[in-house]
N, C-alpha and C positions, 0 to 999 in steps of 0.2 A: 504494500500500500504506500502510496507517493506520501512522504513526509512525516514520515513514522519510522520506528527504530523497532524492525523485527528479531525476534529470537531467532536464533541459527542452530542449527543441530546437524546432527549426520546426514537425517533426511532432507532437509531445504539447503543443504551449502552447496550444493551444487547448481542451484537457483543465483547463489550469489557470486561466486566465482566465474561462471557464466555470462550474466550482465555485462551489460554495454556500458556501465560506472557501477562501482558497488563499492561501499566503506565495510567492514567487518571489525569488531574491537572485539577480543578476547579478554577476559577479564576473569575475576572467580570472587565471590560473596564476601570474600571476608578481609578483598584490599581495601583500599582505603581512597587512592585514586581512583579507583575503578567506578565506587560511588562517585565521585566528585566529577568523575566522565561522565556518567548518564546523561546528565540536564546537559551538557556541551553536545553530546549527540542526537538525543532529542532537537537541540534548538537548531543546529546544522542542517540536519533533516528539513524540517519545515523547509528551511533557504533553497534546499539544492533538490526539489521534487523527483528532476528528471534522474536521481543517484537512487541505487537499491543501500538503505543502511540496516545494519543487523549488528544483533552483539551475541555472542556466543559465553555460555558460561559455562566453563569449563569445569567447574567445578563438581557438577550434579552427574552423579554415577548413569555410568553407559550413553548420555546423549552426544558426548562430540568424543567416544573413543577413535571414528576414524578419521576424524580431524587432526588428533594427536598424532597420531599414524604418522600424517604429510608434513604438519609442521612441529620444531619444539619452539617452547617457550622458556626465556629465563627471567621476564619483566612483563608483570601487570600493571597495566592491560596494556597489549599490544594492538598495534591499529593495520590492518593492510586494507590496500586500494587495490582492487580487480578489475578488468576489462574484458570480457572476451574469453574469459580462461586463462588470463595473463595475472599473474602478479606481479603488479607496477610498483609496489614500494610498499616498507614496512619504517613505521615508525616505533619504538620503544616507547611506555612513558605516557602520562595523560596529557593530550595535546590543549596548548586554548584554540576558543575558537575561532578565532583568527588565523591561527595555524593550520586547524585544519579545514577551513575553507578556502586558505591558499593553495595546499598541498592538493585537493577536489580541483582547482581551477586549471590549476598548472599540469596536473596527472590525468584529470579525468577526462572534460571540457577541455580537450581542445580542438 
């Protein structure tokens, strides 16, 4: 749904890796960033309609085991940008929003 931050899991991530723009933030319940990400991906969202956004929590047994599979992680919450089945770049770290609506402009849009 256009400007909204969906759940990602095993089953839908291939929805998003797919996408012609897609944001995905990996995150897990108990950082601390990861909260303080939400409302930045939420508000991003809204802006950039034509972008697929999703956040994956990695934390909740069995739904992104084969996620884990393709990528590791060693920072909550990670961010990657998709295209096409591309991934175009990964950021570590909770981005502001500004940062990552630059990174959408410059990666996704263009």
């Amino acid at each position: 749904m256009a400007g909204t931050v969906e759940d990602v899991s095993d089953t839908n991530y291939k929805e998003f890796t797919d996408a012609p723009a897609a944001v995905v933030a990996y995150g897990i319940a108990s950082c601390e960033p990861c909260n303080a990400y939400d409302p930045i991906l939420e508000e991003t969202a809204v802006k950039f309609p034509q972008v697929k956004f999703g956040k994956a929590k990695m934390h909740v047994p069995g739904r992104c085991r084969e996620i884990k599979k393709l990528h590791s992680f060693e920072t909550y919450p990670t961010t990657h940008l998709f295209s096409k089945g591309k991934l175009l770049l990964t950021r570590e770290g909770k981005l502001e929003a500004d940062e990552l609506a630059a990174l959408i402009n410059d990666h996704l849009l263009k």
